[in-house]
N, C-alpha and C positions, 0 to 999 in steps of 0.2 A: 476408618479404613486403615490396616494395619500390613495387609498386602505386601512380599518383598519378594521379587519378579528380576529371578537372575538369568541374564542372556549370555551371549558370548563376546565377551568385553561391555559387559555395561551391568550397574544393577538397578534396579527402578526402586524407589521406598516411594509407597502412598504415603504412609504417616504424615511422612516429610518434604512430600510433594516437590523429592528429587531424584535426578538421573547422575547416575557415580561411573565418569569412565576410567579409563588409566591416568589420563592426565589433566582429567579436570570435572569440575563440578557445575551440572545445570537443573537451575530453579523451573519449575513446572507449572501453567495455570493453572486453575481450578479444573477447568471444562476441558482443558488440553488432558489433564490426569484421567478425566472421567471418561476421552474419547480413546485414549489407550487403552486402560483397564477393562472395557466395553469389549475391544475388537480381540484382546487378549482371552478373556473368559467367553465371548461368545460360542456359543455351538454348532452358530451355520457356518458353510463355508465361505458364503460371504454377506457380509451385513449391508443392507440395502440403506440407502439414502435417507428413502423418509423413517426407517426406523429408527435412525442415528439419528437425525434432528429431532426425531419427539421424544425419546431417550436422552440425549444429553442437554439439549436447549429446551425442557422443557417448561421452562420457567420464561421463557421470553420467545417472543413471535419472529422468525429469521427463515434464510431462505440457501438455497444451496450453498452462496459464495462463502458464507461462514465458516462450511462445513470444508469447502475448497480451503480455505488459508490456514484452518486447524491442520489439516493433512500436511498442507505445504511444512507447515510449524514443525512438528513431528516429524517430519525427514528431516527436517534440518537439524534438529537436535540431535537425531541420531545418526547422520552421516559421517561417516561412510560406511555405515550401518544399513541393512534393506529389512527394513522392518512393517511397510504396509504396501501390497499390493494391491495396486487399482481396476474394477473390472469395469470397463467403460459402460456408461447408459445406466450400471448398476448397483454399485456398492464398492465396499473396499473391502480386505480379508487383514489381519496381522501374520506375519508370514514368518516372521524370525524365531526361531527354537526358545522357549522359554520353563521355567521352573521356577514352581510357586512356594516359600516357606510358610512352613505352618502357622498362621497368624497368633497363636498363640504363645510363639517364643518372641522375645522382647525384640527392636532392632535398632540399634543408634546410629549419630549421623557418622562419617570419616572424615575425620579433620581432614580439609582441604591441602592442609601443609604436605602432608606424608601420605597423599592419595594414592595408591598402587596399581598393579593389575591384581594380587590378592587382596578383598576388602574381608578386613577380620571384624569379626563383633565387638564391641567394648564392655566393659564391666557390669555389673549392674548399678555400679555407685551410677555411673554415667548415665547412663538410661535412664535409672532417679532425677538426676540434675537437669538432662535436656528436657525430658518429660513436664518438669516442677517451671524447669523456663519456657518451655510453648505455651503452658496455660497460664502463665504471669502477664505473657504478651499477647493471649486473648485476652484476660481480663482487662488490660491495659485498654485494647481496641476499645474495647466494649466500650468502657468508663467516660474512652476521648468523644466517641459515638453519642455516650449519653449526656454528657456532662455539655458536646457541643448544642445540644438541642433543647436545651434550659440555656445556659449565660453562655457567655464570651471566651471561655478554658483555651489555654493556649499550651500546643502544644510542644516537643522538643524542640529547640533551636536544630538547623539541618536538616531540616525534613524537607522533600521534597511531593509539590502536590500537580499532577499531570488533569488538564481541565482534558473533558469530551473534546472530541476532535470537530472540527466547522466543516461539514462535508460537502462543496459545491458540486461533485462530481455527478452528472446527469443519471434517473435510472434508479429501478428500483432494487437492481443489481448490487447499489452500494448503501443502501437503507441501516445496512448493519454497521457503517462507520464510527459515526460518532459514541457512540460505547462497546462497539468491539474493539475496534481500532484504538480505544485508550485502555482498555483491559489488555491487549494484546501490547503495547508499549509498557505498559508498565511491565508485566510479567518477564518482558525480555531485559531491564534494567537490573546492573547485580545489586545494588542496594535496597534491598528489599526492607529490611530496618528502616531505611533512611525514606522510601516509596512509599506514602502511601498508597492503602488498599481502594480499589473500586467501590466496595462496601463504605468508606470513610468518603471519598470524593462525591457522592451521591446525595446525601443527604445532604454533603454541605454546600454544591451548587443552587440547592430548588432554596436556602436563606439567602442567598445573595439578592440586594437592590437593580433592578434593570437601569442604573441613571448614565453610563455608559456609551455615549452613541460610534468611537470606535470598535471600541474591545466588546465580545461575546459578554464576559464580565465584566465584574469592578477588582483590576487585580489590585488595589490597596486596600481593597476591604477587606481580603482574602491574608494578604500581611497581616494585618493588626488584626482579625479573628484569630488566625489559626498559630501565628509566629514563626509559619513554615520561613526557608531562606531562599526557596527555588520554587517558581510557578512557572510552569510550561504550557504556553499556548499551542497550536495546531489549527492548519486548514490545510482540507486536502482539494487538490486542481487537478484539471487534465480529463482521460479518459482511461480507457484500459489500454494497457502496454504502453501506455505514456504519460503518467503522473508526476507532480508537484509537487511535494508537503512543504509546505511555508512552515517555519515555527518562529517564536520569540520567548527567546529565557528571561524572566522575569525574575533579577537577583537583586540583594540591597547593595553590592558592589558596581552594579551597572546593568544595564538590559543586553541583547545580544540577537541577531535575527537572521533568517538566512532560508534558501529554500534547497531541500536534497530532491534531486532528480533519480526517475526508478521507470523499471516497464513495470515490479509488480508492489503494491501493498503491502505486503511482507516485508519486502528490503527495502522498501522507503524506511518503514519503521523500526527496522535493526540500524541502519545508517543512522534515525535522529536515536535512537538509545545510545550507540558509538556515543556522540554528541555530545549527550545529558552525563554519562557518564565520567568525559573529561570532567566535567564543571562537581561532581558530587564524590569523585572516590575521597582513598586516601592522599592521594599525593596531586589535590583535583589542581588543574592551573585557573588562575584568575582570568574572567569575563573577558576583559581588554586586554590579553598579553601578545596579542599578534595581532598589532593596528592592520595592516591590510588585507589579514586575511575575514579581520571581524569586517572592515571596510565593505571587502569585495560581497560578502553574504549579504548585510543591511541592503547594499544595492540592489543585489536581485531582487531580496524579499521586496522592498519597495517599489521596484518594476510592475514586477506583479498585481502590487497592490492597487498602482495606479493603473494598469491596464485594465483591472477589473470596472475601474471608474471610469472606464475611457476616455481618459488622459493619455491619448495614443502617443503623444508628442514627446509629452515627459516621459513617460516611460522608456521609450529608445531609448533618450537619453540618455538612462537610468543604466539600461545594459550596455550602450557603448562605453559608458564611462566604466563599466566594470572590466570589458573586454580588456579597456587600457589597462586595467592590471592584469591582468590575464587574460592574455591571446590566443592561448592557445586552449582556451575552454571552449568544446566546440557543442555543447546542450548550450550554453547561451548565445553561441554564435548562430545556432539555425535557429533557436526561440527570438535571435532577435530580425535575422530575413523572414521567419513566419510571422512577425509582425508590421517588419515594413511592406511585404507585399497585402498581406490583406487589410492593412491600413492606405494603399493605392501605392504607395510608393513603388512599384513592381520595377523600375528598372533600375533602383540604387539597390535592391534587394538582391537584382540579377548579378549586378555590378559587384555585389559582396559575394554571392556565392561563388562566381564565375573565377573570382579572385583567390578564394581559398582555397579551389580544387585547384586551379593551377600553379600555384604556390606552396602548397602542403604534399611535398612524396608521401611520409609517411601517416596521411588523412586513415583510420581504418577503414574495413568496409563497410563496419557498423554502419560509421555515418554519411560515407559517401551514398550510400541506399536513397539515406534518406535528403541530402545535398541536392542529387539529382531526382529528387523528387519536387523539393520547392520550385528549381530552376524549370523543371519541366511546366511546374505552375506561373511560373512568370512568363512563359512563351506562349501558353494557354490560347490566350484573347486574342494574339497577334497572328502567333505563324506554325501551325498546329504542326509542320515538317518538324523545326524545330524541337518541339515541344514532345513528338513522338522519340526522336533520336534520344532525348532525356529520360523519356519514362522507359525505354529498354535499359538504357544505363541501369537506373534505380532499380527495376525489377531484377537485372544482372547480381547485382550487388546486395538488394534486399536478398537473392534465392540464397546466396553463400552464407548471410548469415539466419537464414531461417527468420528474417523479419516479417512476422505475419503480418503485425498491423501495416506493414508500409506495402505490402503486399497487395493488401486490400486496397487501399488508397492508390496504389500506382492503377492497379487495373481499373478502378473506375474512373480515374481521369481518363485511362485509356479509351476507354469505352465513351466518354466523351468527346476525345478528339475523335474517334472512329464517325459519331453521330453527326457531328459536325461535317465531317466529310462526307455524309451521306451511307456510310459504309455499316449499314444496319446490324446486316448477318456478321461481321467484324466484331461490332460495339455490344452485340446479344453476347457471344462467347466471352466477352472481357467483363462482364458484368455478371458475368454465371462465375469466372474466376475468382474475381472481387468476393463474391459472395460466399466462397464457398473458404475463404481465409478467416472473412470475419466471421463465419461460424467455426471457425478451426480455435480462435480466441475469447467465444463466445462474447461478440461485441455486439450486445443490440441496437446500439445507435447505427454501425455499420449495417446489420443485415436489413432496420427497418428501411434504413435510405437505399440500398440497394434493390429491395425489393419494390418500392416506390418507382424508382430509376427504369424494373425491367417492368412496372404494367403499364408506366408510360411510352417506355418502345412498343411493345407487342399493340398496345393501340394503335402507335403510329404505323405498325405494319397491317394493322386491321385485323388482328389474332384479337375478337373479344374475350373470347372465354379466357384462353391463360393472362388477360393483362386483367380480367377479374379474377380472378385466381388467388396473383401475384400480390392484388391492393388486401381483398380479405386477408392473407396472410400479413402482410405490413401491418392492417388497421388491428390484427389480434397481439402482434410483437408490441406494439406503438400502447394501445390498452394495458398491456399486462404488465411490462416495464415501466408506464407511465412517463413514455418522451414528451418532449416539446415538437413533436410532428405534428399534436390533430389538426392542425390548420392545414397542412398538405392534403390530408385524404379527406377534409369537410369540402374538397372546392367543387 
């Protein structure tokens, strides 16, 4: 594909499977190339969902969210650029003016040095040279490809090798992780030389030994096979609009671990590429050069780790000792009251929050949303006044900043303490709220539990039909997504 697709301030080269603006240069996936070039050449006016995923992914079985993060990708590359418009329920269209050169005049890369707003051609010596050097370093792939699947070939020192990602995230929503999600890290890393390709990392995970009982792999096997210098683990936590990605850099200077906090997939894994790429440019700083801040990461990563083992106890641990270096990190401050209260501790929990909104002017509203949501959870069981006074706080604060997910979650608590009080017709409206967020964020664990929530009201109000309705609809969400509900709707 030789394609060269000039916008207004950008130019795209297939060849080269890159985007050239004025002042800087971005590398392109594969399938990101294939989803632009698509909605660019297409003829309708807007290309419809499943056309796009049997057209571009059609070499692997995937489902909308794919096609959600490729999009999200592609704006971000070209912002603040408006280059795909979304027609909801329906497709997307490319939107931004473009003009195609004739694929048959040659087109070389622009040195990144002297990148302009005018991008001029180069010579043809140039064109000779880059051309003779792309196909050197496929041949090269190839050879490491072929050579690794007979003996032991070890390849450049520097290299770095990004495993599949370990995706605990519920839902068949996120099905696509562990090989999207490392296809998509790598792509966004500028070391692309130094990265290997998806293509190389594939065939060299299904040689690996399983003898391992922490690690996904054997990463010293992966040393002495390949002679990479960087092996990067990943697990992804959380839910949607609240995720985890754990990782661990695996160096021969030292290992390194830590977990980035995100509402989306996308910028979790632009934040660990940030990361990766301290540790591999040219001027990369060493593994250990800032004892507390490598300290304060190990910690969390470790929190996590053991909370998954529920080793509830250590864990706190784990985050309070991190808070001690930093206090005023407030994603581990509420990750650590959402763990003492639903590990029962609910009134040292209280006692933390209660402490930090009073204490903290400058708290955002980000997270007071979500502050006075936990607090609202701690008053839950006891003293539902309370506990109501909190959840208008947090839905106040969630509406300013547009936080759906906490949105959802405040209204069904609400609609709980409403039940609680008897207050049906109340608890009905707070639950149609709820629900009608988390399908704003397309959360299935949200909309199935919700809907669970309203067939069991409308029974209690003796409405059969809509609280059958309500469960068919759950037991089809609960099916399709593949949650850990069916024991709710088998009883």
């Amino acid at each position: 594909m030789q394609q060269v697709y000039y916008g207004q301030g950008f130019k795209i080269c297939c060849r080269q499977r890159t985007v050239y603006f004025a002042e800087h240069i971005v590398e392109v996936r594969p399938k990101t190339l294939a989803l632009i070039t698509h909605l660019i050449e297409s003829d309708t006016e807007i290309c419809p969902k499943a056309e796009l995923l049997e057209t571009i992914w059609d070499d692997v079985q995937c489902d909308e969210q794919v096609l959600f993060q490729t999009i999200s990708e592609i704006r971000r590359i070209f912002s603040p650029h408006k280059v795909v418009q979304t027609f909801p329920r329906k497709g997307y269209s490319w939107c931004a003016p473009v003009s195609k050169q004739d694929p048959s005049i040659e087109v070389t890369t622009v040195d990144p040095e002297v990148c302009t707003d005018k991008l001029k051609p180069s010579s043809h010596k140039v064109v000779f040279w880059a051309s003779s050097v792309s196909l050197v370093f496929i041949i090269a792939g190839l050879l490491a490809i072929f050579s690794f699947n007979r003996s032991a070939s070890v390849i450049d020192e520097g290299t770095v090798i990004i495993l599949p990602v370990n995706n605990n995230v519920i839902g068949r929503d996120h099905a696509w992780v562990p090989l999207g999600a490392m296809d998509q890290l790598i792509g966004n890393l500028n070391h692309r030389g130094k990265v290997m390709s998806t293509e190389y990392v594939l065939p060299l995970i299904t040689k690996l030994p399983a003898n391992s009982a922490e690690m996904s792999v054997d990463v010293d096997y992966i040393f002495k096979r390949t002679g990479a210098s960087l092996v990067v683990e990943t697990e992804l936590n959380g839910h949607v609009r609240d995720y985890q990605l754990a990782y661990r850099l695996y160096a021969k200077q030292g290992d390194s671990a830590g977990v980035v906090f995100s509402t989306t997939v996308d910028d979790a894994l632009l934040q660990l590429a940030e990361i990766i790429n301290q540790h591999i440019g040219d001027k990369a700083v060493n593994i250990k050069t800032d004892f507390q801040s490598e300290l304060k990461n190990e910690l969390v990563y470790q929190a996590i780790d053991l909370y998954k083992q529920s080793k509830f106890a250590s864990a706190i641990q784990m985050l309070e000792s991190t808070l001690s270096l930093e206090p005023e990190n407030h994603r581990v401050r509420l990750l650590l009251a959402q763990w003492l209260i639903q590990a029962g501790e609910t009134n040292v929990g209280r006692i933390q929050l209660l402490h930090t909104i009073d204490n903290t002017p400058d708290l955002s509203i980000a997270y007071l949303g979500r502050y006075y949501y936990w607090l609202a959870m701690c008053f839950a069981a006891d003293d539902g006044t309370d506990g109501l006074k909190a959840i208008v706080g947090s839905i106040e604060y969630s509406e300013q900043e547009n936080d759906f997910l906490y949105l959802g979650y405040a209204y069904q608590l609400k609609a709980q303490l409403y039940n609680d009080q008897g207050q049906l017709t109340l608890a009905e409206e707070s639950l149609l709220q709820a629900l009608s967020y988390h399908q704003m964020i397309y959360c299935p664990m949200g909309v199935s539990t919700v809907k669970l929530l309203l067939s069991e009201l409308y029974l209690q109000q003796g409405r059969e039909q809509l609280s059958s309705t309500y469960l068919d609809a759950a037991k089809l969400q609960i099916s399709l997504h593949e949650l850990p509900l069916a024991l709710a709707v088998d009883k």
